[in-house]
C-alpha positions in Angstrom: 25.2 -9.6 14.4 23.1 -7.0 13.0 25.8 -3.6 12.1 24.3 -0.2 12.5 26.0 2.5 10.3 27.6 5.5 11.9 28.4 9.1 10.4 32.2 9.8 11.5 32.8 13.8 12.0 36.3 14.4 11.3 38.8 17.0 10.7 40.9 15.9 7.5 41.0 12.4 9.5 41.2 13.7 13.3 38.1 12.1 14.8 36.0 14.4 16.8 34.5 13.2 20.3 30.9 12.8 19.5 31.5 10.0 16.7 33.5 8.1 19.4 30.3 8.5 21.3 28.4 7.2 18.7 30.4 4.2 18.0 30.0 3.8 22.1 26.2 3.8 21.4 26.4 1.8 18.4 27.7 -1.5 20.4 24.6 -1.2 22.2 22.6 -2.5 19.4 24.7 -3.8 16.9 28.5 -3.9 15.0 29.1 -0.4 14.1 30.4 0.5 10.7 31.5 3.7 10.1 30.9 6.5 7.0 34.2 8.2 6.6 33.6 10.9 3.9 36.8 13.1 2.7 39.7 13.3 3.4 42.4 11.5 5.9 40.6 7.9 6.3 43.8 6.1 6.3 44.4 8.4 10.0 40.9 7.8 11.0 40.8 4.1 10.4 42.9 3.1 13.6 41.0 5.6 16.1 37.3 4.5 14.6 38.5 0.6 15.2 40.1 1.4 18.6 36.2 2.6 19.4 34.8 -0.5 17.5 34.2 -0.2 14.3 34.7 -3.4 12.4 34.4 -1.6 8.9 35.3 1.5 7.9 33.6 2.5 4.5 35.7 5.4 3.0 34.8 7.8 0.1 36.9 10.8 -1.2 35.5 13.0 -3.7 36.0 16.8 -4.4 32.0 17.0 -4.4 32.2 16.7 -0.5 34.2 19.9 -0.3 32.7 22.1 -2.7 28.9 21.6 -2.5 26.6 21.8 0.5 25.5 18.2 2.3 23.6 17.0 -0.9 26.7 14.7 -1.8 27.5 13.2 1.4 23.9 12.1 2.1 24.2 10.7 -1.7 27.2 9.0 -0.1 25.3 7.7 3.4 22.2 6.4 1.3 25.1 4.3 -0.6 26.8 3.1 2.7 23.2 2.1 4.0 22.3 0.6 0.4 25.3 -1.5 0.9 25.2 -2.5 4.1 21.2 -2.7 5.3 21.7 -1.8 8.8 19.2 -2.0 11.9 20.2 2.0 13.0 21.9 5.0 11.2 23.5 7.6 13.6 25.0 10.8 13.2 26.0 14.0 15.5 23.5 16.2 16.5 25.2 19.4 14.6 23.7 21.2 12.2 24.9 19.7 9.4 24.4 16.5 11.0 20.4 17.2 11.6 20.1 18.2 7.8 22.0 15.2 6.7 19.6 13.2 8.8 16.5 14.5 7.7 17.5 14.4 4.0 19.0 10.3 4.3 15.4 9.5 6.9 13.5 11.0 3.2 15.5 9.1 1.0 14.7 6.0 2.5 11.6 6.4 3.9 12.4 5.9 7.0 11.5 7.4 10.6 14.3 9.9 12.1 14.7 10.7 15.9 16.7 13.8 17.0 19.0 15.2 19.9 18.8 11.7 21.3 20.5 11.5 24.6 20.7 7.5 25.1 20.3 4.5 23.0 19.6 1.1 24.4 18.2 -2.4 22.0 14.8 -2.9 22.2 12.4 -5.9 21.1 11.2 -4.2 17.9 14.5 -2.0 17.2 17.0 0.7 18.6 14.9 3.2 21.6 16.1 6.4 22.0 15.9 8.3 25.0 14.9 12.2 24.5 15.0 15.1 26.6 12.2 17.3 25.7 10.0 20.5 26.9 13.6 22.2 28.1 14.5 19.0 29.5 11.9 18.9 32.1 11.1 15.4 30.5 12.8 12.4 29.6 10.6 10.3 26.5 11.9 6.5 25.0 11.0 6.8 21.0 11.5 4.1 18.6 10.7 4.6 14.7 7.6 2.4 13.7 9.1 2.6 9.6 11.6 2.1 8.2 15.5 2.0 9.3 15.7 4.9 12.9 17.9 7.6 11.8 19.3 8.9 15.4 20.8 11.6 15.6 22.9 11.9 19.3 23.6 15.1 21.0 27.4 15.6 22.1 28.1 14.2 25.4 25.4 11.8 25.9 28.0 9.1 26.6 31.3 8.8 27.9 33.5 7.1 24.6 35.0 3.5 25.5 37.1 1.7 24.0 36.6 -1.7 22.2 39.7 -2.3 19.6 37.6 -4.3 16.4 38.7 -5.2 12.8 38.2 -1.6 11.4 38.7 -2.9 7.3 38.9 0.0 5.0 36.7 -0.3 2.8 36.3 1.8 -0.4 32.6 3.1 -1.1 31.4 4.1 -4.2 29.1 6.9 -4.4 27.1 8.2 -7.5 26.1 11.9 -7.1 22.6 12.6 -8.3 22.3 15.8 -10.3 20.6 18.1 -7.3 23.2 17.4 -4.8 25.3 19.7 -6.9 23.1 22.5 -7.5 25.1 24.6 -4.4 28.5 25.6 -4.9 29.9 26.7 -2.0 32.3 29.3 -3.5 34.1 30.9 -0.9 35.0 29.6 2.8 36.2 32.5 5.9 38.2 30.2 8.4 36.9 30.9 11.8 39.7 32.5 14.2 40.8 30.0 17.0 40.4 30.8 20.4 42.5 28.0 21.5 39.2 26.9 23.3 37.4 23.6 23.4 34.5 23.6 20.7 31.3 24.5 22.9 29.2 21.8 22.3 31.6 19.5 22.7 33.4 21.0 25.9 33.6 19.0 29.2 32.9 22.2 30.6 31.0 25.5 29.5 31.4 28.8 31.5 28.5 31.4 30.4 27.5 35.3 30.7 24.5 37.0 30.3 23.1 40.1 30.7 24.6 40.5 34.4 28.1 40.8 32.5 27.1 44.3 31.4 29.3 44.5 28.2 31.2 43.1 26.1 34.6 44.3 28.0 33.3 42.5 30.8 33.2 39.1 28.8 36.8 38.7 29.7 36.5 37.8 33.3 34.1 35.1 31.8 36.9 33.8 29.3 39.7 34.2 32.8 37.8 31.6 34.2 37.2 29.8 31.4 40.3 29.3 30.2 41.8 28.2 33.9 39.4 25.1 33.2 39.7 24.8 30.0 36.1 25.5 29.4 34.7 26.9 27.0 32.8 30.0 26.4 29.1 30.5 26.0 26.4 33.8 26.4 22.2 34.1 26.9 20.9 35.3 24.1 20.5 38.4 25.7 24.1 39.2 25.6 24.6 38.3 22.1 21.3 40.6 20.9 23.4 43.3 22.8 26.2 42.6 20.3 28.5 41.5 23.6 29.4 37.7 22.4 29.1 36.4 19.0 25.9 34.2 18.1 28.2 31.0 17.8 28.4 31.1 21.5 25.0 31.3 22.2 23.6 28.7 23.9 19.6 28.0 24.3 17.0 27.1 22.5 17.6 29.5 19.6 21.0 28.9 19.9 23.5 25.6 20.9 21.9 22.8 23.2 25.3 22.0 25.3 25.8 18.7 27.9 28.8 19.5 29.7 29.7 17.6 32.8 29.9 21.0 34.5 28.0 24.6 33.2 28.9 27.5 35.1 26.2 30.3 34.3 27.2 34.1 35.5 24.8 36.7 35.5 22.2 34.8 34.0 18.6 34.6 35.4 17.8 31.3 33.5 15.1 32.4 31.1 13.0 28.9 29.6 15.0 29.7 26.4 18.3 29.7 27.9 17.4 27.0 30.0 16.6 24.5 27.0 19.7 24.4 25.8 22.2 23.7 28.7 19.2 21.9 31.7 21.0 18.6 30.5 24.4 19.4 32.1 25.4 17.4 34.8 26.6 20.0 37.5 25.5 23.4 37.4 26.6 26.3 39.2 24.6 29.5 39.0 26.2 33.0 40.1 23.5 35.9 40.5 23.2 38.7 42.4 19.3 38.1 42.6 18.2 35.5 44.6 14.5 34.8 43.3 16.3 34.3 39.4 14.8 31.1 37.9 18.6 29.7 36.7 18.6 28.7 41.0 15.4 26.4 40.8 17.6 23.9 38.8 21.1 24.2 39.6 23.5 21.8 41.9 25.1 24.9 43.5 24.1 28.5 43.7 25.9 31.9 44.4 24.4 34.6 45.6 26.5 37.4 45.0 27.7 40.1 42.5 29.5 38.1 39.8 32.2 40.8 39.1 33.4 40.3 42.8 32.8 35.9 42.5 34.2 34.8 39.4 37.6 36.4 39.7 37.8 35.0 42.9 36.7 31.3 41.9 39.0 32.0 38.9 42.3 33.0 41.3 41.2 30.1 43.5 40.8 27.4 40.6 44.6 29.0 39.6 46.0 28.6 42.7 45.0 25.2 43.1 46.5 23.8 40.1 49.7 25.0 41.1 
């Protein structure tokens, strides 16, 4: 069976929810074997083979570290040298985007991105898109070259299918360029304690209705009784209330939660192009005509200082 190479996104081995996703998708179309670049393989080998992956290709190198994603596309043009797959897929992050774009170049080869399905078709992998703010659904396929996908968290629910999951060692040749950016000093973000927001089975949001940045913390109350995560409209963060890595929209983070709660938002098109994919959505607005209630599952009309510490007290009470 044809195998279809997979990027893992890891923490020093702790496998993040979107490659098991991706090794989900993978099965669809092929074996998967996965790209695990840095860092704690030997821990990430059993979790990537419980998700089916009947290779695991390993390389650890300080260049993967200290430089910017030059060196571990060097390492992903190796893996796919090595292994000639029918698909390459990799996270719809940032990094994950640039590393996709800069592999697609390297082998001349088509590249789809913020897929939100993958099925087999007759002449290769289709992806399934969600474009125009979501208010369409396309099928792509690349017409050259190998499809470099790249999936957008929580396009699939991760299952299960224990394979082989052989280490294998990679070797990996970095080409002068891809160590022409140090990276010479790192800032570690402060934990919230809080699921990551694009990866969070649910996302509660503020935007401009929240009125400062005081009054974010009735947004993180309700959060946290959820264990949601946090997000803002990029009106709130131009006011300096949130910080810009909670943004979500089109200028911001494109989220997929199984639930999006959006307080005080009016559900502007940018706003809406980064959360319209979400599977419930509640809105809470004082105004009535705001566009956020043309697309949601359930809607609130009401002031949101007087609703969400209610729903928050209520969601409380009811876990006991």
């Amino acid at each position: 069976m044809a195998e279809v190479l997979v990027y893992v996104d890891h923490v020093d081995g702790a496998v993040r929810k979107p490659t098991l996703e991706l090794l989900t998708l993978a099965r669809r179309v092929g074996e998967p074997v996965a790209v695990h670049l840095g860092a704690g393989a030997d821990a990430a080998a059993a979790t990537l083979a419980e998700y089916g992956a009947v290779k695991v290709l390993t390389a650890d190198a300080a260049e993967f570290a200290d430089y910017l994603v030059a060196p571990k596309v060097d390492a992903l043009q190796a893996a796919f040298e090595a292994v000639s797959p029918v698909a390459v897929l990799v996270p719809s992050s940032a990094e994950g985007k640039e590393i996709a774009a800069r592999l697609a170049v390297r082998i001349g080869s088509g590249i789809i991105t913020d897929a939100v399905d993958l099925e087999a078709g007759d002449e290769g992998p289709v992806a399934t898109q969600s474009v125009f703010a979501a208010s369409y659904s396309t099928k792509s396929r690349v017409t050259k070259g190998t499809p470099v996908i790249t999936v957008k968290p929580n396009s699939a629910a991760p299952e299960a299918a224990p394979a082989a999951g052989t280490v294998e060692q990679l070797a990996v040749s970095f080409g002068e360029k891809s160590t022409g950016t140090k990276v010479v000093s790192r800032t570690p973000r402060e934990s919230t304690g809080r699921p990551e927001l694009t990866e969070a089975a649910i996302v509660v949001s503020g935007g401009r209705g929240v009125n400062g940045a005081e009054n974010f913390a009735i947004i993180e109350a309700l959060a946290d009784s959820l264990g949601a995560a946090v997000g803002a409209s990029r009106a709130a963060v131009d006011a300096g209330w949130y910080p810009h890595t909670n943004q979500v929209g089109q200028t911001g983070k494109s989220v997929s939660p199984q639930l999006y709660i959006a307080a005080g938002i009016s559900g502007a098109i940018q706003h809406r192009a980064g959360m319209q994919t979400s599977k419930t959505i509640v809105a809470i607005n004082k105004d009535a005509e705001a566009p956020i209630f043309d697309l949601v599952d359930y809607g609130i009309v009401g002031d949101l200082f007087e609703v969400v510490p209610q729903l928050t007290d209520e969601v409380k009470t009811r876990k006991g």
